[in-house]
Residue frames as a rotation matrix with the C-alpha (Angstrom) as fourth column:
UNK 1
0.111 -0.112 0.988 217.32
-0.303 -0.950 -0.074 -5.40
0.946 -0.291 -0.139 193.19
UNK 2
-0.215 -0.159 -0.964 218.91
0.814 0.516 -0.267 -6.18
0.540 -0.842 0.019 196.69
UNK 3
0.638 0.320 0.700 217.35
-0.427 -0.609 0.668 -3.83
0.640 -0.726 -0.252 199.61
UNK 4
-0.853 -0.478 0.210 219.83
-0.188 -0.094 -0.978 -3.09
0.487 -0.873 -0.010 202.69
UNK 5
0.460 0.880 -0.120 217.90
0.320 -0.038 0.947 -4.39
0.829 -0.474 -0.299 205.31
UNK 6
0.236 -0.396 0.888 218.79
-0.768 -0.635 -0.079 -2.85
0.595 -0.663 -0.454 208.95
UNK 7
0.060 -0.328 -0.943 221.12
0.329 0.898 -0.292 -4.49
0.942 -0.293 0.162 211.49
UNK 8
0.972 0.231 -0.046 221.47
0.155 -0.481 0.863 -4.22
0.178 -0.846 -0.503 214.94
UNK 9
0.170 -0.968 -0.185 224.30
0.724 -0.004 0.689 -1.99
-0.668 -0.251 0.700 215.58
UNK 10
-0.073 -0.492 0.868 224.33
0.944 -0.316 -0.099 0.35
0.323 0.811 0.487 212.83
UNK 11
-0.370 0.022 -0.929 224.84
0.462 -0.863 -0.205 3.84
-0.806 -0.505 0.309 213.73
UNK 12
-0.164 0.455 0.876 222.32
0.898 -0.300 0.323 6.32
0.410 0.839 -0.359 211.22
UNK 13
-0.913 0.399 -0.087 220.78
-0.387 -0.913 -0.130 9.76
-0.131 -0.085 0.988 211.07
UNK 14
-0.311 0.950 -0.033 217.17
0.931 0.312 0.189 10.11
0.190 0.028 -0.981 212.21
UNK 15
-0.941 0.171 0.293 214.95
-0.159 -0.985 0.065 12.68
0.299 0.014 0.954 212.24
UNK 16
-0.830 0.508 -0.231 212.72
0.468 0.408 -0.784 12.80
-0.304 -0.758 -0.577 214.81
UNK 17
-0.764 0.641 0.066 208.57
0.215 0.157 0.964 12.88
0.608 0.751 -0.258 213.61
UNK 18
0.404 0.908 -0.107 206.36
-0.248 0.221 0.943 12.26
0.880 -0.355 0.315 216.06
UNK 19
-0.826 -0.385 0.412 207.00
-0.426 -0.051 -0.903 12.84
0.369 -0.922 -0.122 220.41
UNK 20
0.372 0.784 -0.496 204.98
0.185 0.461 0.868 10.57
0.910 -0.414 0.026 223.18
UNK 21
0.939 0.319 0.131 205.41
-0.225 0.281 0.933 10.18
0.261 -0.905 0.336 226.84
UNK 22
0.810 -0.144 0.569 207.59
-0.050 0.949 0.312 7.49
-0.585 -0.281 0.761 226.15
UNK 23
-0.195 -0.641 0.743 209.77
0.706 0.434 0.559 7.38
-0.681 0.633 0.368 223.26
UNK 24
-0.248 -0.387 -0.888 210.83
-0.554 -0.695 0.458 9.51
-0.795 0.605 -0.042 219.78
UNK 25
0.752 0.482 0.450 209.25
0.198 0.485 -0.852 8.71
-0.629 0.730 0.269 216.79
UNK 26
-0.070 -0.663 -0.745 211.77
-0.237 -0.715 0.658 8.44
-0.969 0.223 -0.107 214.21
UNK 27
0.926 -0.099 0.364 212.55
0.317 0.726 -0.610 7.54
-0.204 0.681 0.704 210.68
UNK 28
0.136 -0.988 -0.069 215.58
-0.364 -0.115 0.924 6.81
-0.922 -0.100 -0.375 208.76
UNK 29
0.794 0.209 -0.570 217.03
-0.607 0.249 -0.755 5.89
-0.016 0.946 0.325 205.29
UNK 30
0.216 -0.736 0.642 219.06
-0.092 0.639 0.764 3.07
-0.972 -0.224 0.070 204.44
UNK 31
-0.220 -0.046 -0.974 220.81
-0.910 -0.351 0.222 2.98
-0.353 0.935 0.035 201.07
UNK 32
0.924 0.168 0.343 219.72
-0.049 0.943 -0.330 0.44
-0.379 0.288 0.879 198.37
UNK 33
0.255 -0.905 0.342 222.35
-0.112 0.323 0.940 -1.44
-0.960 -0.278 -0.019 197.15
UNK 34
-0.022 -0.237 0.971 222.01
0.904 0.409 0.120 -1.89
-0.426 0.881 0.206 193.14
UNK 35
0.330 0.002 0.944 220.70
0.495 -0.852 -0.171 2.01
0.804 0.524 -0.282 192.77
UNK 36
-0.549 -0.755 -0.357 220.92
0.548 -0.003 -0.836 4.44
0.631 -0.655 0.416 194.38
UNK 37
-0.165 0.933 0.319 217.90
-0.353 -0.358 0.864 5.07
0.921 0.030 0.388 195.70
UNK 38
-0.801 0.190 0.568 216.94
-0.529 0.220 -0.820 5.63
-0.281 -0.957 -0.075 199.89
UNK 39
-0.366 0.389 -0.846 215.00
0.389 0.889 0.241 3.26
0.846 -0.241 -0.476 201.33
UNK 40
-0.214 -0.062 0.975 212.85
-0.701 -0.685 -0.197 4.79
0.680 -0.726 0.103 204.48
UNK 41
-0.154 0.372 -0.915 212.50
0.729 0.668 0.148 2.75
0.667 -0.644 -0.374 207.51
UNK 42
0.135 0.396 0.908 210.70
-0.549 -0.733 0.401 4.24
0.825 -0.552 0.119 210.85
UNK 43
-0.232 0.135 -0.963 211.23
0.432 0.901 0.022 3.37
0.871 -0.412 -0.267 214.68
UNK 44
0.745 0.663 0.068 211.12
0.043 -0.149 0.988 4.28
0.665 -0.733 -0.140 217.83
UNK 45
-0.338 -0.887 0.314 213.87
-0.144 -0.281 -0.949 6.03
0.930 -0.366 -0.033 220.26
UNK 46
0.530 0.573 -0.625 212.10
0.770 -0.016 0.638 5.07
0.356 -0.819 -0.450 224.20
UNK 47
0.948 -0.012 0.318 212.63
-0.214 -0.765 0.608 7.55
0.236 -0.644 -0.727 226.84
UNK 48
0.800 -0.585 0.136 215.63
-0.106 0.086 0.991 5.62
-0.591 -0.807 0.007 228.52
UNK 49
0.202 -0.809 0.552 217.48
0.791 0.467 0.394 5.77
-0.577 0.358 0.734 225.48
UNK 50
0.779 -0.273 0.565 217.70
0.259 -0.681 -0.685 9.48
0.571 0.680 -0.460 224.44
UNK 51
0.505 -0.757 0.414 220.00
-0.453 -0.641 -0.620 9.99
0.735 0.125 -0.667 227.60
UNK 52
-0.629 -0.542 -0.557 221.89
0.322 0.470 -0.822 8.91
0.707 -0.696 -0.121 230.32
UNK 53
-0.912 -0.035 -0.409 220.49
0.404 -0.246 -0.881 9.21
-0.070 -0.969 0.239 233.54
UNK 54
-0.373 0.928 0.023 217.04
0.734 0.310 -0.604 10.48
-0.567 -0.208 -0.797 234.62
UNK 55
-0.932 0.111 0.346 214.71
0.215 -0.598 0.772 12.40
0.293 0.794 0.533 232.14
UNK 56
-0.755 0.582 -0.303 211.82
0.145 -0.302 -0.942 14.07
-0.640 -0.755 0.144 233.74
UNK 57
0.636 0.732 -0.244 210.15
-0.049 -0.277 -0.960 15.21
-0.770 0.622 -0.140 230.11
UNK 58
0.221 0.158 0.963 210.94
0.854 0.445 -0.269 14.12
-0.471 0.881 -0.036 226.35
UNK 59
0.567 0.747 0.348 209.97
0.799 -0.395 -0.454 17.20
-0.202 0.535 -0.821 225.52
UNK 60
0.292 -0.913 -0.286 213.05
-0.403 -0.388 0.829 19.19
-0.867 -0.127 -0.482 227.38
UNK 61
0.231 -0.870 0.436 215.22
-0.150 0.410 0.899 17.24
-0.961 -0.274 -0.036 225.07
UNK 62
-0.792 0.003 0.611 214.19
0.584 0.296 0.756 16.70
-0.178 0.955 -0.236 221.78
UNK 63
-0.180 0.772 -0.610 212.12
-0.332 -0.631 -0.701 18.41
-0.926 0.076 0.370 219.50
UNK 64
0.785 0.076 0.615 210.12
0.563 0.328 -0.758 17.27
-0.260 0.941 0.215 216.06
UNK 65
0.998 -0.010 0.057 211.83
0.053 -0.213 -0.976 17.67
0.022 0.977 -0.212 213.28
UNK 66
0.326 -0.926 0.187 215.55
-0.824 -0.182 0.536 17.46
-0.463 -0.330 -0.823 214.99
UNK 67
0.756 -0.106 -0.646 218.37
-0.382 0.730 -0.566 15.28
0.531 0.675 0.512 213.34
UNK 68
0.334 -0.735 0.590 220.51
-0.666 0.259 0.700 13.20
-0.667 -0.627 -0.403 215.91
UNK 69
0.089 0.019 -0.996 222.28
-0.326 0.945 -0.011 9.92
0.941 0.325 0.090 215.26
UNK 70
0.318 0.198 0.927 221.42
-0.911 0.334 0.241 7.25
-0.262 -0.921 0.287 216.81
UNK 71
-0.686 -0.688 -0.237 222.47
-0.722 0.600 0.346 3.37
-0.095 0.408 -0.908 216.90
UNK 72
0.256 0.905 -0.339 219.76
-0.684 0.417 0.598 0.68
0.683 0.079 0.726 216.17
UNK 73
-0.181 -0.091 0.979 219.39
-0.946 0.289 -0.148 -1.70
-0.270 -0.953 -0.139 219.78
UNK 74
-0.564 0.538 0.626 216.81
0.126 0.806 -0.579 -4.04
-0.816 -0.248 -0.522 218.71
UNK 75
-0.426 0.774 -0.468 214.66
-0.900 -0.312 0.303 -5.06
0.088 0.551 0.830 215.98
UNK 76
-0.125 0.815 0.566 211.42
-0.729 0.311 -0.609 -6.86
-0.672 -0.489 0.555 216.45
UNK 77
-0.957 -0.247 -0.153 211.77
-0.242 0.385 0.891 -10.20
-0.161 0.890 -0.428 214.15
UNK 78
-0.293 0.953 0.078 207.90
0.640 0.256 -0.725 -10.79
-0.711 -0.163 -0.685 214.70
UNK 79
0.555 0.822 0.125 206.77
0.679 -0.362 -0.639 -7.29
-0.480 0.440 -0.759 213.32
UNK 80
0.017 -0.864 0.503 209.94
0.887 -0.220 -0.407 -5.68
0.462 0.453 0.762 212.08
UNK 81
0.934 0.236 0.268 209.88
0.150 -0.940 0.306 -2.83
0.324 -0.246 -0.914 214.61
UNK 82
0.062 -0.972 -0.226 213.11
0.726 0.199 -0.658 -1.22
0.685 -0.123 0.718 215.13
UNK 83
0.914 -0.267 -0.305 214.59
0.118 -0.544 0.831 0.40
-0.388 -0.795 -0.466 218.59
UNK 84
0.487 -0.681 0.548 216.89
0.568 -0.230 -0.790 2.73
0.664 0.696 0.274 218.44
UNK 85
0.626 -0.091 -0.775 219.36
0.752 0.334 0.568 4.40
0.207 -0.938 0.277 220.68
UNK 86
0.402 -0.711 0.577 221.16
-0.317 -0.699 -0.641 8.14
0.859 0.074 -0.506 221.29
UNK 87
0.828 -0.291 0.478 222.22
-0.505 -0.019 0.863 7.22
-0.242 -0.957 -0.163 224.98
UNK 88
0.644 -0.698 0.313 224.84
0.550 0.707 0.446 4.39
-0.532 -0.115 0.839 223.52
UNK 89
0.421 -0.706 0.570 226.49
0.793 -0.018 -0.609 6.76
0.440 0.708 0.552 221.55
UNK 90
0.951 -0.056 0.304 227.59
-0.210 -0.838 0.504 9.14
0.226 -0.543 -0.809 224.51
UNK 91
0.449 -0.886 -0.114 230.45
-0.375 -0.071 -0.924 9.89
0.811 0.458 -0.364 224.84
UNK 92
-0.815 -0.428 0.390 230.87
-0.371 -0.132 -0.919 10.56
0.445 -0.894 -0.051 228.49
UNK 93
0.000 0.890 -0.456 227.65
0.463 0.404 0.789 8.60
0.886 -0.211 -0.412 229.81
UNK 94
-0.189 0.201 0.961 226.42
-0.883 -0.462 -0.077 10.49
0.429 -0.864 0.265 233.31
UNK 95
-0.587 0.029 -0.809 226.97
0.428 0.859 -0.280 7.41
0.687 -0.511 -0.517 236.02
UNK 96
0.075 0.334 0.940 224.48
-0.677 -0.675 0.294 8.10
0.732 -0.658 0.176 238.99
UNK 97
-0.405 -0.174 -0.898 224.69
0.451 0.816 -0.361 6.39
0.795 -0.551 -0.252 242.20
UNK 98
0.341 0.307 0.888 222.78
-0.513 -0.731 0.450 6.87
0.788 -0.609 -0.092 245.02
UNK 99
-0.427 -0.902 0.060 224.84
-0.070 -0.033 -0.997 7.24
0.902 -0.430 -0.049 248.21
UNK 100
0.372 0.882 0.289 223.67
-0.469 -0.091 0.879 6.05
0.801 -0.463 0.379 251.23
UNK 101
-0.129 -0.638 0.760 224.81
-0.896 -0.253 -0.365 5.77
0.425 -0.728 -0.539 254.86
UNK 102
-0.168 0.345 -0.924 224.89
-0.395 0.835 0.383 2.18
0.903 0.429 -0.004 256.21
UNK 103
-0.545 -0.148 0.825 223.92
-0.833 0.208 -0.513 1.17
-0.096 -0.967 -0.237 259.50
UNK 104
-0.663 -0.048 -0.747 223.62
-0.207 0.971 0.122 -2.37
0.719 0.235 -0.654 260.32
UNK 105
-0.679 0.427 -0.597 221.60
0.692 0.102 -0.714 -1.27
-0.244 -0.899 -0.365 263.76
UNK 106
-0.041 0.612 0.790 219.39
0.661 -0.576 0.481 1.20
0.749 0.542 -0.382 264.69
UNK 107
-0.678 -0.734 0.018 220.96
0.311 -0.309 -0.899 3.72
0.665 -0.604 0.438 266.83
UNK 108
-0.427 0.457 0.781 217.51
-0.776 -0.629 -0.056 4.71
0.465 -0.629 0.623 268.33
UNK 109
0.663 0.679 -0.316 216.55
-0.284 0.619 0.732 1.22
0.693 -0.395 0.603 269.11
UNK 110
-0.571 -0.787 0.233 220.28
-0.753 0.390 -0.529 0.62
0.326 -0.478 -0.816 271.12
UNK 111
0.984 0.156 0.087 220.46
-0.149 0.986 -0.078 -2.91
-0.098 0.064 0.993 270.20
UNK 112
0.373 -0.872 -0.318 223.61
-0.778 -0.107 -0.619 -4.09
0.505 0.478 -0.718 270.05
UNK 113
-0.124 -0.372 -0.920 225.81
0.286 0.874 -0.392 -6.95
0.950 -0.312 -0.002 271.43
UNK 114
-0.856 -0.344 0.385 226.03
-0.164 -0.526 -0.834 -4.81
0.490 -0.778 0.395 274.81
UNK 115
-0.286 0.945 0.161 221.99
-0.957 -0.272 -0.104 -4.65
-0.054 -0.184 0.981 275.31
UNK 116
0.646 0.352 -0.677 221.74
-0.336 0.928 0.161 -8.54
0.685 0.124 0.718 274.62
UNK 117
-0.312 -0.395 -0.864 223.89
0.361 0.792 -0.492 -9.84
0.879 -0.466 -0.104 277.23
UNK 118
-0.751 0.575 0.325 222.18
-0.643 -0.523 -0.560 -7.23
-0.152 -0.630 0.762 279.72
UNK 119
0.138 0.975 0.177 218.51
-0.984 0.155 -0.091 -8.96
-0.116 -0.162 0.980 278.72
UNK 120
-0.217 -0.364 -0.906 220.29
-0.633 0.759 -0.154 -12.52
0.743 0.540 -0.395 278.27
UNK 121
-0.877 0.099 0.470 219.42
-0.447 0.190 -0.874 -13.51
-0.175 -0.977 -0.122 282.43
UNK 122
-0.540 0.836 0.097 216.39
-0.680 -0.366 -0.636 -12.58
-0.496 -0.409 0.766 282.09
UNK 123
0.039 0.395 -0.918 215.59
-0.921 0.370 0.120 -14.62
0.387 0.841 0.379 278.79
UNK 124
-0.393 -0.915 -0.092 217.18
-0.572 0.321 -0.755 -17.54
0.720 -0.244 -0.649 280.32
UNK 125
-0.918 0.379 0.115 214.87
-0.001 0.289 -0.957 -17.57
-0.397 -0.879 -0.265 283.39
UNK 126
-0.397 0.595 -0.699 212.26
-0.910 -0.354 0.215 -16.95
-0.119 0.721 0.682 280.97
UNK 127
-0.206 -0.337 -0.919 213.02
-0.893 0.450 0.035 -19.90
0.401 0.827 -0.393 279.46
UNK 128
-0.794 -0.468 -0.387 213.23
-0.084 0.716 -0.693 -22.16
0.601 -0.518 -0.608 282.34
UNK 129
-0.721 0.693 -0.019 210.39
-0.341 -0.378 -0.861 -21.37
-0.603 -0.614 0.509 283.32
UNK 130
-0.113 0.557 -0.823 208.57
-0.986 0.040 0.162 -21.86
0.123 0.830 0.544 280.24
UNK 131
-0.435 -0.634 -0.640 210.30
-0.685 0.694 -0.222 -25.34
0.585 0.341 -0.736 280.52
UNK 132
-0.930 -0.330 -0.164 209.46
-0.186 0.804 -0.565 -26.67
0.318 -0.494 -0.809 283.49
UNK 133
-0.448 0.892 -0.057 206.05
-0.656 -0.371 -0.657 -25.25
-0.607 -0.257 0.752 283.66
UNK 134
-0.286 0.109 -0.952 205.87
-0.926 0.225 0.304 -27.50
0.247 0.968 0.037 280.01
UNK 135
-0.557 -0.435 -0.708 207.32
-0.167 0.893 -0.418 -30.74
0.814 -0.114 -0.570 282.07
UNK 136
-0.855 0.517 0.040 204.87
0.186 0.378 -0.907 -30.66
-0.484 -0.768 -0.419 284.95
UNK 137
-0.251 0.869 -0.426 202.06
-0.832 -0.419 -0.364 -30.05
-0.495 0.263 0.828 282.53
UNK 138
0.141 0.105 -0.984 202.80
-0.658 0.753 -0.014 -33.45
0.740 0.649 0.175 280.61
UNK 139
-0.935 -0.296 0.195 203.61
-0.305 0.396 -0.866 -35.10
0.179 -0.869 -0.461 284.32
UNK 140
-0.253 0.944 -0.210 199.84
-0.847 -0.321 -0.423 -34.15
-0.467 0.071 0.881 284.67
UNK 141
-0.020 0.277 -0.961 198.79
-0.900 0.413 0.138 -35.99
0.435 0.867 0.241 281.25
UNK 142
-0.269 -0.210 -0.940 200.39
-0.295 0.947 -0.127 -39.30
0.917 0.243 -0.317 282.45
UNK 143
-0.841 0.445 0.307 198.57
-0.386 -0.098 -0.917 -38.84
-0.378 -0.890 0.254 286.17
């Protein structure tokens, strides 16, 4: 007797069991191959894979006892757990992007190329200062 075992990639009916937080309990049936007799296997739909884009509550969306298809993602080869997926089979996936205005400054700090050659003197003499105050301090030393 040869038992279908699931692959990743197949596309099934599930009927959803059992809601968390997180993810859709589900199971499914795979057919055996000598009779003709289902086979049940159970996994696990996560949150980010019942839809595109953001999902505030599980609950909105699905409901026990509902039959979707979905496509298997992933199965665990450790403990044979299997992920499953409605979001890859969308047609039209929902792209978000969040838009955002770019500013390379900060118009309230007016920095800019204008405001640095204005305080560029000043640095300058800063500087020279700093310097020579440095060089008559090691003059000192060797006194």
């Amino acid at each position: 007797m040869e038992k279908k075992s699931p692959k990743i990639g197949d596309i099934v009916e599930v009927e959803i069991i059992g809601m968390q937080d997180y993810g859709a309990f589900v199971k499914f049936y795979l057919d055996n191959s000598s009779n003709k007799e289902k086979i049940e296997q159970k996994g696990l739909i996560h949150i980010s894979e019942i839809q595109s884009g953001y999902v505030k509550s599980i609950h909105d969306i699905a409901k026990i006892g509902q039959k979707v298809m979905a496509q298997i993602i992933d199965i665990d080869e450790y403990n044979g757990k299997i992920s499953l997926s409605i979001r890859s089979l969308e047609k039209n996936p929902q792209v978000h992007h969040i838009y955002r205005k770019k500013h390379f400054t900060d118009s309230r700090d007016k920095i800019g190329f204008r405001t640095l050659s204005q305080s560029l003197p000043g640095w300058i003499e800063e500087n020279e200062a700093f310097l020579k105050a440095k060089k008559n301090a090691q003059s000192e030393d060797f006194l």
